[in-house]
FISE-724520 format. One record per residue (C-alpha): x, y, z. Coordinates in Angstrom, 1 decimal. Each point is the difference from the previous one (the first is absolute). Example, Ala and Ser with C-alpha at 12.3 -4.5 7.8 and 13.67 -1.06 7.14 Angstrom:
residues 2
{east->12.3, north->-4.5, up->7.8}
{east->1.4, north->3.4, up->-0.7}
END
This chain:
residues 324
{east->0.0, north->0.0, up->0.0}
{east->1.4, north->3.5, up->-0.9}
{east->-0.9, north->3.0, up->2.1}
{east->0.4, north->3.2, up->-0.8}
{east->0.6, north->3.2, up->2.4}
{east->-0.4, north->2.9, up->-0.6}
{east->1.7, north->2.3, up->2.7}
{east->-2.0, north->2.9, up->2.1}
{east->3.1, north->2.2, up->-2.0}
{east->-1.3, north->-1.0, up->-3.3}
{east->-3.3, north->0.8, up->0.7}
{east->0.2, north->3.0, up->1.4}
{east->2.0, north->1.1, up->-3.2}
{east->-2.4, north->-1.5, up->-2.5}
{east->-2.5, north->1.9, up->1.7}
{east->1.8, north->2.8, up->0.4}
{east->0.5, north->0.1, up->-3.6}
{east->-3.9, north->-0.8, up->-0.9}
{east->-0.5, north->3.5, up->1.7}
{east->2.4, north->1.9, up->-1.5}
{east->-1.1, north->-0.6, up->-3.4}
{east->-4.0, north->0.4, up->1.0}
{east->1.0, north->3.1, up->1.0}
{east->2.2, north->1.3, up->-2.8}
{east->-2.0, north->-1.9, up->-2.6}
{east->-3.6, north->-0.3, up->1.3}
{east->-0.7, north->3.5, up->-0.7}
{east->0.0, north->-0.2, up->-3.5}
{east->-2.7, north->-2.4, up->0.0}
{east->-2.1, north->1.5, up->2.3}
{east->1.1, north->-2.1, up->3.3}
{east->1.7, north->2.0, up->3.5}
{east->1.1, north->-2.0, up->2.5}
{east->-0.7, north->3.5, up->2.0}
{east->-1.2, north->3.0, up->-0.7}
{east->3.3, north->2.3, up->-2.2}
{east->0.9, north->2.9, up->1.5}
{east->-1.0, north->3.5, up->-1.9}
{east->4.3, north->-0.7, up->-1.5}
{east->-0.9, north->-3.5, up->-1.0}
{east->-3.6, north->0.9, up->-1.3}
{east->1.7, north->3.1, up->-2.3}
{east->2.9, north->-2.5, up->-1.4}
{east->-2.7, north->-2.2, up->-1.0}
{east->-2.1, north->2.8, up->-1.4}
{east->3.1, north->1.0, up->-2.0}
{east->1.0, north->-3.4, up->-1.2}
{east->-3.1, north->-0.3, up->-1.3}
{east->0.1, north->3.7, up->-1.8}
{east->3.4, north->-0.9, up->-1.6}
{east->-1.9, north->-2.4, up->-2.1}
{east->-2.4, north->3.0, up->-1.4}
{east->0.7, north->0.3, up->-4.0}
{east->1.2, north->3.3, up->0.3}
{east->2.6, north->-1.3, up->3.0}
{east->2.9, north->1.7, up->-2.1}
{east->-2.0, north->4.1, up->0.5}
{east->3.2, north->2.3, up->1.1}
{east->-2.9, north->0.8, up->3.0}
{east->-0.3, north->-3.1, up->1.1}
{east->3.6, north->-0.4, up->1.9}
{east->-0.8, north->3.2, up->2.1}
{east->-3.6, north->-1.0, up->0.9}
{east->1.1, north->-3.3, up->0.8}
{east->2.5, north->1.3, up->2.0}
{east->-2.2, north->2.4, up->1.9}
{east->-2.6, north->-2.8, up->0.7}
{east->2.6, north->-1.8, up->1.7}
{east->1.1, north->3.2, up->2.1}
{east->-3.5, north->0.6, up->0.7}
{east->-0.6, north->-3.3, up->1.5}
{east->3.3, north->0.1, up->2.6}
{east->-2.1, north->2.6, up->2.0}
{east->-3.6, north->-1.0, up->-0.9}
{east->-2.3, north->-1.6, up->2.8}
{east->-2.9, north->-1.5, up->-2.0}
{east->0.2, north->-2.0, up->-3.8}
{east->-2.9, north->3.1, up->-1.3}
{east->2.7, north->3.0, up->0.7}
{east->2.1, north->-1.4, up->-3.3}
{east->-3.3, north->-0.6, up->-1.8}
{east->0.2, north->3.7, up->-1.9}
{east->3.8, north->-0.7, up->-1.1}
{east->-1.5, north->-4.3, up->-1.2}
{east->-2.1, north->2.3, up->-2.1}
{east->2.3, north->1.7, up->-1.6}
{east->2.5, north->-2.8, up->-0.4}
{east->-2.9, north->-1.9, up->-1.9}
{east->-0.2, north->3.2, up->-2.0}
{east->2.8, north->0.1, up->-0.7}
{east->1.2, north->-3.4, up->-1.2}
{east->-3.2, north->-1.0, up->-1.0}
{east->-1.6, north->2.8, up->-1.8}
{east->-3.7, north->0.9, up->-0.7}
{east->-1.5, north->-3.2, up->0.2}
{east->1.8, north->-1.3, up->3.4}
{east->-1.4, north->1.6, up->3.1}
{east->0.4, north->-0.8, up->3.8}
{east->-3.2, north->-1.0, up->1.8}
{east->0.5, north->0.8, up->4.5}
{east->-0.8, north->-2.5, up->2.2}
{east->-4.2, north->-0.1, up->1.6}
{east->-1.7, north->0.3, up->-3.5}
{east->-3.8, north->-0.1, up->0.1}
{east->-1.0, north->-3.4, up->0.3}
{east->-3.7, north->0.7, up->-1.0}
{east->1.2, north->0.9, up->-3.2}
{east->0.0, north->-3.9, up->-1.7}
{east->0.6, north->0.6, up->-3.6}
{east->-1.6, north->-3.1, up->-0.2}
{east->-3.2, north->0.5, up->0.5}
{east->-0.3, north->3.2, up->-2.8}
{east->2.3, north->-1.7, up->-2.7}
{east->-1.8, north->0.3, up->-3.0}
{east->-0.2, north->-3.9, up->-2.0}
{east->0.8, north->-0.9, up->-3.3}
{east->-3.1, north->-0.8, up->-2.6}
{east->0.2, north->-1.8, up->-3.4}
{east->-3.1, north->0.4, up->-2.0}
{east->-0.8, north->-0.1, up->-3.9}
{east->-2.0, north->1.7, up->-2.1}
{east->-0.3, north->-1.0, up->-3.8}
{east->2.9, north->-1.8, up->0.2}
{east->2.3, north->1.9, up->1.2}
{east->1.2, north->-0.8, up->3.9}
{east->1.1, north->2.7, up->2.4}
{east->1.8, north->-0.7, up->3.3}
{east->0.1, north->3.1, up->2.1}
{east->3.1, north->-0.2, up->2.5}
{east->0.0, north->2.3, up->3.0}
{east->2.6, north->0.5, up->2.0}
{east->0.9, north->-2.7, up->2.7}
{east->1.5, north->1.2, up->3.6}
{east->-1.6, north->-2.5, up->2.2}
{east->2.9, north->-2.1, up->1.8}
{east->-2.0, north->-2.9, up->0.4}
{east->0.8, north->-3.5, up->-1.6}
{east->-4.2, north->-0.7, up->-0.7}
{east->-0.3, north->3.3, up->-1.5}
{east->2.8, north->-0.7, up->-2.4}
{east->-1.1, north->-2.9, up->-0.8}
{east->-3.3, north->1.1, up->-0.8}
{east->0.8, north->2.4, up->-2.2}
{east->2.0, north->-1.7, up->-2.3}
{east->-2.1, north->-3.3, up->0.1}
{east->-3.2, north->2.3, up->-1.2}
{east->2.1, north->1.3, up->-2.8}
{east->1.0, north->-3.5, up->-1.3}
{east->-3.4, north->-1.3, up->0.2}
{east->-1.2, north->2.6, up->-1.5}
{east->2.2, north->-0.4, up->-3.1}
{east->-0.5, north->-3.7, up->0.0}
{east->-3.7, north->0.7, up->0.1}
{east->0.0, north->3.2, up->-2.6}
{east->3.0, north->-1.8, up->-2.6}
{east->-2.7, north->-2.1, up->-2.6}
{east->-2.1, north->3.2, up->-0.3}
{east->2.7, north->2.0, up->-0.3}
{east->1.3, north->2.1, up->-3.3}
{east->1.8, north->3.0, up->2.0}
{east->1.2, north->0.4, up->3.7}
{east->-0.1, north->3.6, up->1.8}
{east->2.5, north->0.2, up->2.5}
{east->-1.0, north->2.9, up->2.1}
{east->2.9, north->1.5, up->2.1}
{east->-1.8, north->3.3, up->0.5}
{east->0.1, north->1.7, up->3.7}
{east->2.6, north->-3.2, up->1.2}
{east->2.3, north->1.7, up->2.4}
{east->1.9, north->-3.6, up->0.6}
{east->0.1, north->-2.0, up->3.0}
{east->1.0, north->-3.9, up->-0.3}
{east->0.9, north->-0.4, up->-3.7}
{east->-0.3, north->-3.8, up->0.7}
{east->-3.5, north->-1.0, up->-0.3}
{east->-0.4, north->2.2, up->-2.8}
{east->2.5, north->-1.5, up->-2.2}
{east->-0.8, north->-3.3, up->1.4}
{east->-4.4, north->0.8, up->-0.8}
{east->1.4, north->0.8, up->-3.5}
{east->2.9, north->-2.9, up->-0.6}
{east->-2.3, north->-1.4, up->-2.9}
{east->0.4, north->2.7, up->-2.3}
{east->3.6, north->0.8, up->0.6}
{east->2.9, north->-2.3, up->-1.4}
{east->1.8, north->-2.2, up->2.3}
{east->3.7, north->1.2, up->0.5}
{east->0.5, north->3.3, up->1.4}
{east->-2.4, north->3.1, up->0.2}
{east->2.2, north->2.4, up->1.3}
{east->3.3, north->0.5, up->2.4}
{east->1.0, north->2.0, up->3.2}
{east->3.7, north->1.2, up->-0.5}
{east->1.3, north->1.5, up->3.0}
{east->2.9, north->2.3, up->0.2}
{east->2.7, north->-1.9, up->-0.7}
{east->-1.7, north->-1.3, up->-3.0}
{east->-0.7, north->-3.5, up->1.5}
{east->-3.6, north->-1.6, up->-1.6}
{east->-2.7, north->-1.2, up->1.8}
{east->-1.7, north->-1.6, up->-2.5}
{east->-4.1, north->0.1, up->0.2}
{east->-1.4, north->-2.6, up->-2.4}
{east->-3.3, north->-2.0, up->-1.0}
{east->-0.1, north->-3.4, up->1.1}
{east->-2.7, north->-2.9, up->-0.4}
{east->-1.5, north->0.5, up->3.0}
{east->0.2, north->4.0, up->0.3}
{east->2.7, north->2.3, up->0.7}
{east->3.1, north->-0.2, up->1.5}
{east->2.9, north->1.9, up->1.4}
{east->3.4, north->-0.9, up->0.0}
{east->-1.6, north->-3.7, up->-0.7}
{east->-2.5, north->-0.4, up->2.5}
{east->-3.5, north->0.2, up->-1.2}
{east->-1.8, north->2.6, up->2.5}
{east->-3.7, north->-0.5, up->-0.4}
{east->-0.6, north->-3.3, up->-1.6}
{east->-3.2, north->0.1, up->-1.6}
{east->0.3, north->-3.8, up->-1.6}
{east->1.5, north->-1.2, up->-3.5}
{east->-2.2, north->2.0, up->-2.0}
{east->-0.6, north->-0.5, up->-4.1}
{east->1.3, north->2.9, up->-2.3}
{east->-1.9, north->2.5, up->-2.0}
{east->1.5, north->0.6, up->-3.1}
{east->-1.0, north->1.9, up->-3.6}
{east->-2.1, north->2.9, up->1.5}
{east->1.1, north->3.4, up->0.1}
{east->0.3, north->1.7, up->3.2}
{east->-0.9, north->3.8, up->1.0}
{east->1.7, north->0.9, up->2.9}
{east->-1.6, north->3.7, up->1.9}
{east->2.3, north->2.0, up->2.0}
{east->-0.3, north->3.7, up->1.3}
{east->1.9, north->2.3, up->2.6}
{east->-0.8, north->-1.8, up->2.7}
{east->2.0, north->-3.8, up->-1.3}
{east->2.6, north->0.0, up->2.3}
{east->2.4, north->-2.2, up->1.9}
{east->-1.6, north->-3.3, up->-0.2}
{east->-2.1, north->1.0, up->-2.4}
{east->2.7, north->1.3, up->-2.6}
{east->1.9, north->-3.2, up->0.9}
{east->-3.5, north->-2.4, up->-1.8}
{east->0.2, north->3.1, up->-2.7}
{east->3.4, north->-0.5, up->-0.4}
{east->-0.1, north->-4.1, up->-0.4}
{east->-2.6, north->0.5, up->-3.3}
{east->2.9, north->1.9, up->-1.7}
{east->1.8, north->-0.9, up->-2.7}
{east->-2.6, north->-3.0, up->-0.4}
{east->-1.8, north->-0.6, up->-3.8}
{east->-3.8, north->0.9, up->-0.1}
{east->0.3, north->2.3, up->2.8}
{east->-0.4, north->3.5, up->-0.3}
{east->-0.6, north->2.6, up->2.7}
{east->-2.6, north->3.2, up->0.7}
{east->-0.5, north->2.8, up->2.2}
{east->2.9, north->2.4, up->1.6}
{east->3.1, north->-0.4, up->1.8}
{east->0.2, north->-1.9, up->2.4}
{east->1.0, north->1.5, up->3.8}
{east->3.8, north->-0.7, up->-0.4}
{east->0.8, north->-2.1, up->3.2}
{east->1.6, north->-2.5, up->-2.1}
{east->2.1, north->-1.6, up->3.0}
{east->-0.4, north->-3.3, up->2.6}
{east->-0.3, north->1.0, up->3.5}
{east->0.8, north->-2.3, up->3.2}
{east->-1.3, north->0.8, up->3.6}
{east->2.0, north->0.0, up->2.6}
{east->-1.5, north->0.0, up->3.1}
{east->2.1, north->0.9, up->2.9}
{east->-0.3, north->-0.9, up->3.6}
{east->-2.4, north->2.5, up->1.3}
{east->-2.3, north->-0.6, up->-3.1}
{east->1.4, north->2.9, up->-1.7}
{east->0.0, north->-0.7, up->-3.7}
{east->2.4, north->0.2, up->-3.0}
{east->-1.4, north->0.1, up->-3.4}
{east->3.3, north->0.2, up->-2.0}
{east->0.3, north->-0.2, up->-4.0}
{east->2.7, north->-2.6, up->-0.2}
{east->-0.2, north->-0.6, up->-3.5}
{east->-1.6, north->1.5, up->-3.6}
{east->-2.0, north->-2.1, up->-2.3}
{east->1.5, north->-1.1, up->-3.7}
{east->-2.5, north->-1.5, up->-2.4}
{east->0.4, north->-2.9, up->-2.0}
{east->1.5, north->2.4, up->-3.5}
{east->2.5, north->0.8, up->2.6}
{east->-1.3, north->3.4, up->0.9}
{east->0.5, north->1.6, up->3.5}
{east->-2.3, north->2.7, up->1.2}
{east->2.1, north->1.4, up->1.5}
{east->-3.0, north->1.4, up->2.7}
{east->-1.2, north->1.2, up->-2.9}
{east->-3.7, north->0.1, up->-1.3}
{east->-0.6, north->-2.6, up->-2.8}
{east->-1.7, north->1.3, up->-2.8}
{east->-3.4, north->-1.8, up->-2.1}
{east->0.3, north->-0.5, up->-3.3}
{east->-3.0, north->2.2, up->-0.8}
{east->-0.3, north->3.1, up->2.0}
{east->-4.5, north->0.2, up->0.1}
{east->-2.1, north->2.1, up->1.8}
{east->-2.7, north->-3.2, up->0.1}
{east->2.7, north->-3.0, up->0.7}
{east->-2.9, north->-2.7, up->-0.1}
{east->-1.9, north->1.7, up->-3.1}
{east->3.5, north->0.1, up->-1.7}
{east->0.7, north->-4.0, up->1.5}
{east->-3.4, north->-1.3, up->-1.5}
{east->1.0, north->1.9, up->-3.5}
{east->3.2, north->-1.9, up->-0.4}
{east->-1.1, north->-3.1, up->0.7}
{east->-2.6, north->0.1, up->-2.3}
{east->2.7, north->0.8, up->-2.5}
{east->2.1, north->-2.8, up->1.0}
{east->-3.6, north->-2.3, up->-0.7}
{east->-1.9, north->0.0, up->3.3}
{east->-3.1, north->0.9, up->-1.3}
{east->-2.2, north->-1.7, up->2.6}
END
């Protein structure tokens, strides 16, 4: 028989050592073995700014700097929240913003999100996508599986689809790319390149979309809907999200788009949240379509500049053969 021993010393150093790296790692996933001091809660704040798109500002150094200084004297996590805001400004730009701590909680975005509708008229099939902000998993879900069964359902009867993108200020791109997967290519729909140039590639799979490779709302092996041309509506109020499903119908045959620019918040955000609940929404990365294109946090431009987007939609695809 072999016994092993393992010694009080060894123990007590293995640990020790499970501690340590709780505490020096744990943070970046959301874990604290104790509560960080205000120093420890601004060098995480920091860390996480440094990763802002715009990380390389000649203002950023200084305010990092002063956020730092700020917190050697500061009492309470809230006393650095004006100079987080301007960090996020800073390295971020206009579509990252810092959100304090003790939010409203009544205020469930949930419960006013807006749902997506497919619905035809004389053959031609118009799924209306509103924006998506609710957090939860269900919700997600939801959205994306009533898209898909709606184009399963609409696809026989179908000549023309009407994508309507109109007054989608973003949210979770994922069910909505996922809700459309049948009508968009497999392979990828767009990229997020961060500053350094690295791609994260966002592309159509099977079963819905996925980032960096791992489908995010799976909405089931769905068949593909192929041969009918596709209108796609946008105004000034497509942005984030919504730019990024704009921006995955580009460069596609028997697409063409209507309406105005779009809002020009062409970039991927990830939340941050930090211990206190404090929140930030930084642009890590810009969105490149599949011609290659970045946006450069630009506005993305239709194809036909019209006054009466789904007048001018219905038009075209007559012209194209949808006829009803």
């Amino acid at each position: 028989m072999v016994v092993t021993t393992i010694t009080l010393g060894a123990l007590a150093g293995a640990v020790a050592a499970a501690v340590f790296a709780a505490d020096v790692y744990g943070p970046r996933f959301g874990f604290y073995l104790v509560p960080p001091s205000v120093e420890k809660y601004a060098e995480i704040a920091v860390e996480r700014l440094d990763g802002g798109y715009h990380g390389d500002d000649p203002a950023w150094p200084a305010t990092r700097a002063a956020i730092l200084d700020a917190a050697s004297s500061a009492t309470d996590y809230a006393e650095l929240y004006p100079l987080l805001e301007q960090g996020t400004q800073i390295v971020g730009g206009r579509h990252s913003r810092f959100l304090p701590a003790g939010g409203d909680p009544s205020d469930d975005p949930a419960e006013t999100s807006p749902q997506p509708t497919v619905g035809s008229v004389s053959g031609i099939t118009t799924i209306v996508l509103p924006e998506m902000v609710s957090p939860r998993a269900e919700d997600l879900q939801a959205y994306a599986t009533t898209v898909a069964d709606g184009i399963d359902a609409s696809a026989a009867g179908t000549c023309g689809w009407v994508i309507d993108l109109r007054g989608n200020r973003g949210g979770n791109m994922n069910p909505m790319l996922s809700g459309l997967a049948a009508l968009l290519p497999d392979g990828a729909a767009l990229s997020f390149v961060d500053r350094s140039g690295a791609a994260t590639p966002v592309t159509i799979e099977p079963r819905g979309v996925a980032v960096a490779g791992n489908v995010a709302v799976d909405v089931g092996a769905r068949k593909k809907v192929t041969g009918a041309p596709i209108a796609v509506l946008q105004d000034e109020w497509t942005a984030s999200s919504g730019e990024a499903v704009l921006a995955s119908f580009r460069g596609l045959d028997g697409v063409r788009t209507f309406g105005t620019d779009s809002a020009g918040y062409t970039s991927a955000n990830v939340s941050h949240t930090l211990f206190d609940g404090a929140t930030i929404v930084l642009t890590e990365s810009l969105y490149v379509d599949r011609t290659g294109r970045n946006y450069e946090e630009g506005a993305i431009a239709p194809d036909e500049r019209s006054t009466d987007a789904e007048a001018d939609a219905r038009a075209w695809l007559g012209e194209q053969g949808c006829t009803g």
